[in-house]
NUROGU-654318 format. One record per residue (C-alpha): chain; x, y, z; residue in one letter. Coordinates in Angstrom, 2 decimals, padded with zeros to 5 digits, always signed. Layout:
// NUROGU-654318
kette / u / v / w / rest
A / X / Y / Z / A
...
This chain:
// NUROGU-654318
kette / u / v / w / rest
A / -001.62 / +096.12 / +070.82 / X
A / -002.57 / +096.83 / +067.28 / X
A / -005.83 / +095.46 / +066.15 / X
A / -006.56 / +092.71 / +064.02 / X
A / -008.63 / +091.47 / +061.11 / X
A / -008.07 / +087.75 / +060.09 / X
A / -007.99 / +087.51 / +056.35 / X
A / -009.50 / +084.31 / +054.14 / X
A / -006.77 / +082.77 / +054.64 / X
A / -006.33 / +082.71 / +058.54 / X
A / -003.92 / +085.57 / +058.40 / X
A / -004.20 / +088.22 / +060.68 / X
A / -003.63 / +091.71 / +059.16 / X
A / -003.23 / +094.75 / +061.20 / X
A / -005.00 / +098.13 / +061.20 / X
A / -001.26 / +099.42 / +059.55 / X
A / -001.12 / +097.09 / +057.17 / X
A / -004.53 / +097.63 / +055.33 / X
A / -004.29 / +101.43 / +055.67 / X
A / -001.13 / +100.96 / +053.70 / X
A / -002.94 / +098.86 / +051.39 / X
A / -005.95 / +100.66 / +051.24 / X
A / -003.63 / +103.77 / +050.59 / X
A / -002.01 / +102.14 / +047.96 / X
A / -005.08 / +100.65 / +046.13 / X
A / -006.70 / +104.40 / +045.97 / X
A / -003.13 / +105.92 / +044.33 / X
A / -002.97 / +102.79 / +041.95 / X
A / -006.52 / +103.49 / +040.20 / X
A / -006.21 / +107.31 / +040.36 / X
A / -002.77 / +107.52 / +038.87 / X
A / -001.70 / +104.08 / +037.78 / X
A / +001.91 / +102.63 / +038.75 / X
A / +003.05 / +106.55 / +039.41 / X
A / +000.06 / +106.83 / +042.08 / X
A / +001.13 / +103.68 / +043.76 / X
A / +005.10 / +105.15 / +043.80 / X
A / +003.55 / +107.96 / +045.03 / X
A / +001.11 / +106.00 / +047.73 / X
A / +004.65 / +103.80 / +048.81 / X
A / +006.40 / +107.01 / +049.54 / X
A / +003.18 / +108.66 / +051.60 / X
A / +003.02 / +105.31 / +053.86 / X
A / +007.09 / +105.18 / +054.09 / X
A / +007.27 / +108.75 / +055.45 / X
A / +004.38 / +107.69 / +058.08 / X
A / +005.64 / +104.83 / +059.13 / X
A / +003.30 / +102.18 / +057.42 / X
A / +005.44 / +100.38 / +054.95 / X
A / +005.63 / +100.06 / +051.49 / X
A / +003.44 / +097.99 / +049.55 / X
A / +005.59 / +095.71 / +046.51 / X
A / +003.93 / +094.13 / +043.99 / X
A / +005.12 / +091.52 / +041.99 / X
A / +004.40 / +090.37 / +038.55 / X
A / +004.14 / +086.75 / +038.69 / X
A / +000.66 / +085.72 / +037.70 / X
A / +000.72 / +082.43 / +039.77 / X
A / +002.28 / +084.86 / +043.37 / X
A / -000.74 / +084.32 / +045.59 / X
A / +000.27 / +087.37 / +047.66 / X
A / +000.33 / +089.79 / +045.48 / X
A / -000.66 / +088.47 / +042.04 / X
A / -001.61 / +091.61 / +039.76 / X
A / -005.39 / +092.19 / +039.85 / X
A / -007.39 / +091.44 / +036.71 / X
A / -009.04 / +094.58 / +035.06 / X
């Protein structure tokens, strides 16, 4: 069983899932949009996922963060 965090929210997010979020994060401010390409295909070849952001301000998933 993997474990858990539970977010704000109630959500439960695994170990995975915030490596390959964490992982993502770190390429994003070292390299911009080409670091986070490069931080999808890292956590792809491991098995984590990708991470997909979207551009809608109003997405509460994944709304861009403010800078």
């Amino acid at each position: 069983m993997t474990p858990t965090r539970t977010t704000s929210k109630g959500t439960a997010v695994s170990f995975r899932e915030r490596l390959a979020r964490t992982l993502h994060a770190v390429g994003l401010r070292i390299a911009g949009e080409r670091g986070g390409r490069a931080a999808n295909v890292l956590t792809g070849l491991l098995g984590l996922g990708r991470i997909e952001l979207c551009a809608n301000p109003a997405c509460t998933d994944c709304a861009p963060l403010s800078t």
